[in-house]
C-alpha atoms as one frame of an Amber mdcrd trajectory, in Angstrom:
protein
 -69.027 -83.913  65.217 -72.726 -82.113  64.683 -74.507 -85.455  64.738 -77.218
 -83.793  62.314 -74.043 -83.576  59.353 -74.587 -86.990  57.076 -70.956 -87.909
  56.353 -70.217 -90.646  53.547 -66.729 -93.102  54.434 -63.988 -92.299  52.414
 -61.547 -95.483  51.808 -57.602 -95.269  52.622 -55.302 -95.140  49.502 -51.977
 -94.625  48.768 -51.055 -91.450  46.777 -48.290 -91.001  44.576 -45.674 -89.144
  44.952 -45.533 -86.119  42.581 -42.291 -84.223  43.570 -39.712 -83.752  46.541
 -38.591 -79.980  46.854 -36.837 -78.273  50.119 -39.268 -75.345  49.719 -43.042
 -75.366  48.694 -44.812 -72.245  48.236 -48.907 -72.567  48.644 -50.833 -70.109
  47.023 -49.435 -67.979  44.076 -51.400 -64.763  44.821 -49.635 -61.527  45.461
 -47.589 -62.703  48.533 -46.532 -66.458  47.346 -44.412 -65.448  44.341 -42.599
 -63.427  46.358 -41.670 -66.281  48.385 -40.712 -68.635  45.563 -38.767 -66.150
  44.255 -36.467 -65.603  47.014 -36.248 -68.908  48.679 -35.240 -70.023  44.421
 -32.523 -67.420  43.992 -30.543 -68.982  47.483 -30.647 -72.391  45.500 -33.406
 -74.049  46.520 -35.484 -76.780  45.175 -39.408 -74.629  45.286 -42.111 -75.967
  44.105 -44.938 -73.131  44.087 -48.690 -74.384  44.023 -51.652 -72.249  42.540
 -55.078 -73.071  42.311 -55.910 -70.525  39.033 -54.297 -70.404  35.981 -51.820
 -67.416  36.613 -50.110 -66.213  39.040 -50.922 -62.032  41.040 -54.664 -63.193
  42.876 -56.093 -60.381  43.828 -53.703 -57.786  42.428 -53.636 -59.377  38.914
 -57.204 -61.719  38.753 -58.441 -59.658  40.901 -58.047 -56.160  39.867 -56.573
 -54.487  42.607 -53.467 -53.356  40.681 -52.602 -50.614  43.333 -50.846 -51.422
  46.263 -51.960 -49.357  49.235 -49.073 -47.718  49.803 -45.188 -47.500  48.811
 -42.697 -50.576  48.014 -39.260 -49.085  49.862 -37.232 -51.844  48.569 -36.477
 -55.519  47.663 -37.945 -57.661  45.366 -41.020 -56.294  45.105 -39.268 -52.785
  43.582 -37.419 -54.425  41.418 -40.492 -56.216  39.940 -41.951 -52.448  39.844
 -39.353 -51.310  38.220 -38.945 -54.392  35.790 -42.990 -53.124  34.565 -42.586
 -49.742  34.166 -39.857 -50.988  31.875 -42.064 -53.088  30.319 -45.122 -50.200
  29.746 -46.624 -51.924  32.434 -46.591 -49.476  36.006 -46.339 -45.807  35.510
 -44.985 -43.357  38.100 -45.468 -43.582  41.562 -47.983 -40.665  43.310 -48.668
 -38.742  46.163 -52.580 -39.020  46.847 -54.157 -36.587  49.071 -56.788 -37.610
  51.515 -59.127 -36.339  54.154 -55.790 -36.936  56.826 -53.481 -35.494  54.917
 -50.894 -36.902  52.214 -50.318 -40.636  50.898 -47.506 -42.025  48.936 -48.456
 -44.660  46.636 -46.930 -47.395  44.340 -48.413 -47.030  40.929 -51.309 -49.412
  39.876 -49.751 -52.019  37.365 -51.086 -53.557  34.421 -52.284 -56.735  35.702
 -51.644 -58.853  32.435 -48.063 -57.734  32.077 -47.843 -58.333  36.075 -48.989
 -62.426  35.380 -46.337 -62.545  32.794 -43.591 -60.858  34.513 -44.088 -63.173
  38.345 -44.285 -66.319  36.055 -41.007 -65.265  33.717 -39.165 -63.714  37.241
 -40.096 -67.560  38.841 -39.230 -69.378  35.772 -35.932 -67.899  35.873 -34.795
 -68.378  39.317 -35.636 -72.145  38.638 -39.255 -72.035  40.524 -41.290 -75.366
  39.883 -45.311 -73.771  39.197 -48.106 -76.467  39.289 -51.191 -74.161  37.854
 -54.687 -75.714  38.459 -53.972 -77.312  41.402 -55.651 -76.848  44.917 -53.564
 -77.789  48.225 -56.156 -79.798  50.216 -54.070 -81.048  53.203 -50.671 -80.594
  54.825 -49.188 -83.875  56.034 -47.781 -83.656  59.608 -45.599 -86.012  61.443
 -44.904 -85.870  64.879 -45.591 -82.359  64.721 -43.687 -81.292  61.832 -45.336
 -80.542  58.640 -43.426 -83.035  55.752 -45.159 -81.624  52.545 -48.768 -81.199
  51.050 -51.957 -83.101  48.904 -52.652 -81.936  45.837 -55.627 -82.638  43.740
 -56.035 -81.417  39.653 -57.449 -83.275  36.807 -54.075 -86.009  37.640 -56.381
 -87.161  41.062 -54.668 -87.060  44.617 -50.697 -86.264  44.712 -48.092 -85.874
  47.426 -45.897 -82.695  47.074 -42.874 -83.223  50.124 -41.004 -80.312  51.528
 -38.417 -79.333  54.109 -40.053 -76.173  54.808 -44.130 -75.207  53.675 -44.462
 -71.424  53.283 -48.524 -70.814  53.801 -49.243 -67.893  51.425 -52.808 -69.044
  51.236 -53.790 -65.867  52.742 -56.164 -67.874  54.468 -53.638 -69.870  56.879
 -55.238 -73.155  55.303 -52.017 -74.891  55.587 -51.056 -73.732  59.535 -54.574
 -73.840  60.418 -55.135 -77.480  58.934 -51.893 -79.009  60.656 -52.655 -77.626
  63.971 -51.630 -74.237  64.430 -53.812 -71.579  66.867 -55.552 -68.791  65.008
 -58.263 -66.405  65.681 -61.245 -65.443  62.982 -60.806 -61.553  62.350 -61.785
 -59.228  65.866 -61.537 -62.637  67.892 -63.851 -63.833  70.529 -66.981 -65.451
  70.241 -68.553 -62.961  67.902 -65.843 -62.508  65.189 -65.918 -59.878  63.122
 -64.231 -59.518  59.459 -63.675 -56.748  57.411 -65.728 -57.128  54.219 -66.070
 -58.811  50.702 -66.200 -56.973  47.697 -65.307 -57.234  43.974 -62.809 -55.172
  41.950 -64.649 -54.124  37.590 -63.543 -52.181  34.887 -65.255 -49.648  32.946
 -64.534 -48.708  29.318 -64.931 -46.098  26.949 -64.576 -43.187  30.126 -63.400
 -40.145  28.744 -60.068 -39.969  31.810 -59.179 -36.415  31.150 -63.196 -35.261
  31.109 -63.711 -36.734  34.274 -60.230 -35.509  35.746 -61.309 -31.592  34.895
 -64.073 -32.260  36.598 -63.010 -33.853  39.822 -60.284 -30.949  40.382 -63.163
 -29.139  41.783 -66.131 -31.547  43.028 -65.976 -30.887  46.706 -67.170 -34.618
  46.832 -64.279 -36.260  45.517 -62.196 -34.899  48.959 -59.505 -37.891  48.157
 -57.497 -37.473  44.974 -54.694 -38.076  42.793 -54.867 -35.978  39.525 -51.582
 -35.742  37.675 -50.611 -32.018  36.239 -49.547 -33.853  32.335 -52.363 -35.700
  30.530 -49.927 -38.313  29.716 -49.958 -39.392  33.214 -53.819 -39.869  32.910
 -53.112 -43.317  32.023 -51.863 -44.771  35.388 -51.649 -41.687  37.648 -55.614
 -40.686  38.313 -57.076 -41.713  41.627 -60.303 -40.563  43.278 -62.817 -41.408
  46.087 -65.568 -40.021  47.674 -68.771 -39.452  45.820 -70.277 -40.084  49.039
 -73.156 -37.350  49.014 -73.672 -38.163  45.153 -74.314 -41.543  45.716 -76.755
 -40.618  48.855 -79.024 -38.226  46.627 -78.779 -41.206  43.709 -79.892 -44.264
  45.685 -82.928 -41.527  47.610 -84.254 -40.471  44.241 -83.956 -43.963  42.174
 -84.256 -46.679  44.839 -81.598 -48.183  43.895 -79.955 -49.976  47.462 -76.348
 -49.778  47.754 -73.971 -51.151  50.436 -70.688 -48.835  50.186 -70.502 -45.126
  51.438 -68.144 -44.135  48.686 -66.352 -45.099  45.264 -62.626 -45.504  44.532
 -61.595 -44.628  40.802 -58.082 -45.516  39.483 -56.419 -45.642  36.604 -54.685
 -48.218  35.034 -53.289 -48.507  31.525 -55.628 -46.085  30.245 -58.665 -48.149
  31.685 -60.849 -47.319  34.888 -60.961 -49.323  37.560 -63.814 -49.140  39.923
 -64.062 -50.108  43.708 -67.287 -49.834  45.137 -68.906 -52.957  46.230 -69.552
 -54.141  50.191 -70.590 -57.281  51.673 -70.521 -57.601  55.383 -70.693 -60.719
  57.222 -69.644 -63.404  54.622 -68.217 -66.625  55.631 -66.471 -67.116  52.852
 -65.439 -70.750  54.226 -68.780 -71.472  53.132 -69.836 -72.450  49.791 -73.338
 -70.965  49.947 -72.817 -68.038  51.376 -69.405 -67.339  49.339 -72.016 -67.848
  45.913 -74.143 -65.653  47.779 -71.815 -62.528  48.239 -70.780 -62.849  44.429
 -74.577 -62.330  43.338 -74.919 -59.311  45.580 -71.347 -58.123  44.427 -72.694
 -58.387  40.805 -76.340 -56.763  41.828 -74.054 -53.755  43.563 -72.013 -53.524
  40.171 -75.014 -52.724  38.165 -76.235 -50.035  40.719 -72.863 -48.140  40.645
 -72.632 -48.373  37.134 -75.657 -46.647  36.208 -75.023 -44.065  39.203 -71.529
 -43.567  37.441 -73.131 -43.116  34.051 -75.708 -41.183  34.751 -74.303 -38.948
  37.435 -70.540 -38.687  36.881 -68.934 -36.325  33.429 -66.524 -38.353  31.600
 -68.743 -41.824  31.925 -71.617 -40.746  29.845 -70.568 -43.501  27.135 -69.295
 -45.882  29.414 -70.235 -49.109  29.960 -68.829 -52.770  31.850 -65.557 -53.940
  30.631 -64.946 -56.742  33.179 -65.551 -58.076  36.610 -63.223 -59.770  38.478
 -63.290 -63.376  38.440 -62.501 -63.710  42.218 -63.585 -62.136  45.058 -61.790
 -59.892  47.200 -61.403 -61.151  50.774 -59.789 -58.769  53.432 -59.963 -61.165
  56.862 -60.193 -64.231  58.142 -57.926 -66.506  60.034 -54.799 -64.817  62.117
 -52.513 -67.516  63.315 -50.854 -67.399  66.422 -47.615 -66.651  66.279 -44.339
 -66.289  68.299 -45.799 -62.475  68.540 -48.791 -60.933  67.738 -48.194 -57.783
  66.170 -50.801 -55.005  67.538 -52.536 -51.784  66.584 -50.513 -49.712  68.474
 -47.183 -51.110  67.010 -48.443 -50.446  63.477 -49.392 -46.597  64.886 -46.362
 -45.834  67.168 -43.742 -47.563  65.690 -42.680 -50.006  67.561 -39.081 -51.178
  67.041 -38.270 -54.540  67.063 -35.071 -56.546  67.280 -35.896 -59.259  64.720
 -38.231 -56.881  62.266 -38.132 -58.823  58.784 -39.202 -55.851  57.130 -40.266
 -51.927  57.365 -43.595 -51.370  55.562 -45.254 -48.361  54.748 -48.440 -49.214
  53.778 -51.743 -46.701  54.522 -54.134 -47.370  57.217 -57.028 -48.968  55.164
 -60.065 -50.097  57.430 -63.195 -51.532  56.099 -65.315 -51.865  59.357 -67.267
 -55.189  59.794 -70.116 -53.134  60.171 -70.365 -51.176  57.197 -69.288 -46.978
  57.790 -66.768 -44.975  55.323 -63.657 -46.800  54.608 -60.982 -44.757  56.714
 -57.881 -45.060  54.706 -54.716 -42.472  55.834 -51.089 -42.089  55.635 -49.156
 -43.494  58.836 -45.112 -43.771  59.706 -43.424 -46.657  59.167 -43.640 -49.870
  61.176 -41.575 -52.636  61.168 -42.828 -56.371  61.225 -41.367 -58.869  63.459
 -40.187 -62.558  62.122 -41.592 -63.980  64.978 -45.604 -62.905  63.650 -44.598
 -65.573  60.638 -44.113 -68.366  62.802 -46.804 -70.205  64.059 -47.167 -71.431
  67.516 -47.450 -75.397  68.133 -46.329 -76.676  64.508 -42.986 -77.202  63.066
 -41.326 -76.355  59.682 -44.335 -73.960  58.353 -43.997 -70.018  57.834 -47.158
 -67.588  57.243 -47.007 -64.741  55.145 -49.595 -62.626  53.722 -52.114 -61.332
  55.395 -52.915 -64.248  58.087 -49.983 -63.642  59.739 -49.750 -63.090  63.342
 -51.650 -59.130  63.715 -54.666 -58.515  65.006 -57.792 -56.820  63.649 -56.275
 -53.241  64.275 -52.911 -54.133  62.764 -54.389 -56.468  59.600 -55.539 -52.805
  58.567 -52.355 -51.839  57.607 -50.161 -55.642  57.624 -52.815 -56.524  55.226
 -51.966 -54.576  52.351 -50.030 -55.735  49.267 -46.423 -53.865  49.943 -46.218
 -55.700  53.321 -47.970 -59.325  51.928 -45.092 -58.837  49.326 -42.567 -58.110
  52.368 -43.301 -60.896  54.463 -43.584 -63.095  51.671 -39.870 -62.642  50.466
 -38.850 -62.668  54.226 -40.845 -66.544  54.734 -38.847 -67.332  51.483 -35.516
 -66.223  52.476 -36.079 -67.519  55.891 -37.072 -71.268  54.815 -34.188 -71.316
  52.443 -31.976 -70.302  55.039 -33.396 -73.019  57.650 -32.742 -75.355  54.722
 -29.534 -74.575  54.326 -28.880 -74.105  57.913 -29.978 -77.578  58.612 -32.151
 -76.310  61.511 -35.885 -75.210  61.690 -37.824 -72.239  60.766 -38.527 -71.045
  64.527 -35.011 -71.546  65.312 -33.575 -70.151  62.323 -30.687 -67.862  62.451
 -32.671 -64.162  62.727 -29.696 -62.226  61.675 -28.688 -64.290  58.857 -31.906
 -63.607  57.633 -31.680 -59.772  58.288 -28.612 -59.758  56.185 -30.369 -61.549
  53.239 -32.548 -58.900  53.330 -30.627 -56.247  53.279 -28.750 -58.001  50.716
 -32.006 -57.260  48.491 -31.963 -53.896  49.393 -35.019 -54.336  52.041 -35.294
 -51.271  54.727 -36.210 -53.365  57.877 -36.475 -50.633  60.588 -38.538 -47.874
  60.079 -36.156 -44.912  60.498 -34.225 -46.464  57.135 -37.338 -45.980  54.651
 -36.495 -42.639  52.881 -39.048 -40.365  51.733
């Protein structure tokens, strides 16, 4: 220990004992429902822990409502389709870019998407504790038995068969003793950086879409042909020279090349803030890069307003209460998924699912974002399995992939994917009687399938 740290003594206790389940679920962001979900519908007893009030993170309280890419099957179409039912998606697009074509989920609206995970949980018999923070797993002789929780009750025990670590932070893994690297690895990590997700209101959609048809600085687009698409359907970025001439001639210091613009529900969604070099395990400099985020949001907004038809008479409409994190921990798994199998395909005998998200990198330091269609890949259950601990899966976007990979593994359609794969795996094991790393691969496969999930990449259509 740093002997410069002062450290106060904490006295043992006992802790109650809040619950028992077979499955618990930590972290109820985008990947974690998923999980609960699945691992619920084969019977289980889940218990699924969330730290906010709702359940989505970053797609829902955090305003991403877009996944990068396409969902080609499972649960997470079906809850796509179950919103567009529900006014709450619209159609899915074909965006064009500077390499080419991307297919693209639509955005959703991220209050109907809260309501819709909690009902879709509630109703395969999922157990959600809101407000609550997972501090610690609890490990025995290697083998993770269940979790402390802490909420306005004090210190309780949570026990479980199986721990599914959708923390997208591998705080459970990492805490009981599993290997992981920080982003690039090495003694100099690098992450891909924060930045914050606002809305904009009162922008006149169809104004602005006339206009982008024909800005050679919006190269990346998605303009639908019928106005009545407007409201989920427009997506743009670029700007880049715009917001080069803007910053010269105001002073005004940005961080970001470029802007992304997408619709959802008739609103405008606005992506344009960086922060490079956050350690967002630390409290001070996490406060820090929501100031600057803020700072950044004012800038673009007045660029927007100023500089851009159709936002003459706009103005702030929210900010997201969270911040968006892209990388930090990778845990070691039973593989490590690579760049090159996320670019050439590589085929593997126990994939858990075929994703076919976009190449999205944010470089750690700074440079236009380079986001482009790719083929297929397939993701291997052994990247959710972490090395050296027993009876605890990964999903999200810590699992096992390095820096070149997380550009693509650490989009929403695969967090969703490997999140209903971890909960159909642990309820398996559960069943099964046997562990999570020795769980029966195939029997999994043919859950999967069961759910209509394409787990090779040659079996994604379109």
């Amino acid at each position: 220990m740093n002997a410069s740290v002062k450290t106060i003594h904490e006295p043992a206790r006992d802790i109650p004992v809040l619950l028992e389940a077979d499955v618990v679920v930590v972290g109820g962001g985008t990947t974690g429902p998923l999980a609960a979900i699945a691992a619920a519908r084969r019977g289980c007893k889940v218990a699924l822990i969330e730290r906010f009030g709702s359940l989505g993170g970053i797609l829902t309280l955090g305003l991403n409502t877009k996944p990068s890419g396409a969902l080609v099957g499972g649960i997470p179409r079906e809850i796509w389709d179950l919103a567009r039912k529900a006014g709450g998606a619209g159609k899915d697009y074909q965006a064009i870019t500077k390499t080419g074509g991307v297919k693209l989920a639509s955005p959703t609206d991220p209050e109907v998407m809260k309501m819709l995970l909690t009902r879709l949980c509630a109703e395969a018999g999922v157990q959600i504790l809101f407000e609550t923070f997972v501090s610690n797993p609890v490990v025995e002789d290697g083998t993770v038995k269940g979790v402390v929780i802490e909420g306005k009750a004090g210190r309780q025990f949570v026990g479980a068969k199986v721990i599914v670590d959708c923390s997208a932070d591998a705080d459970m893994a990492a805490k009981a003793g599993a290997p992981f690297i920080m982003g690039t690895g090495g003694v100099d990590p690098r992450m891909q950086p924060v930045s914050m997700y606002y809305i904009m209101k009162n922008v006149d959609v169809k104004r602005l879409a006339v206009w982008a048809k024909t800005c050679a600085d919006v190269p990346a687009q998605a303009i639908p042909a019928n106005d009545e698409d407007l409201g989920y359907n427009l997506w743009l970025t670029g700007f880049n020279n715009m917001l080069k001439a803007f910053q010269a001639e105001t002073g005004v210091v940005l961080q970001r090349e470029n802007i992304t613009l997408k619709t959802t529900d008739g609103q405008m969604y606005v992506n344009a803030t960086r922060v490079l070099g956050v350690n967002v395990f630390d409290p001070g400099e996490f406060t820090k890069a929501v100031l600057e985020c803020y700072r950044q949001i004012e800038g673009v907004s007045r660029f927007l307003i100023e500089r851009v038809p159709g936002f003459e008479n706009a103005r702030i409409g929210q900010l997201s209460p969270i911040l968006g994190v892209r990388e930090t921990r990778h845990i070691a798994g039973e593989y490590t998924l690579t760049g090159p199998d996320t670019i050439q395909g590589t085929r593997f005998e126990d994939s858990i699912a075929a994703d076919a998200s976009a190449l999205d990198i944010h470089e750690p330091k700074g440079g236009d974002v380079d986001f482009q269609s790719m083929p297929p890949y397939e993701i291997p259950y052994r990247c959710l399995v972490p090395q050296k601990i027993e009876q605890i899966l990964v999903a999200g976007r810590c699992i096992s992939a390095d820096h070149d990979a997380h550009a693509r593994s650490r989009n929403m359609p695969a967090c969703m994917a490997t999140g209903q794969a971890a909960g159909t795996a642990a309820a398996i094991a559960v069943e099964e009687g046997t562990t999570v790393r020795n769980v029966p691969v195939a029997k999994v496969q043919a859950a999967l399938r069961g759910l209509g999930m394409p787990l090779h990449s040659e079996e994604i259509v379109g």
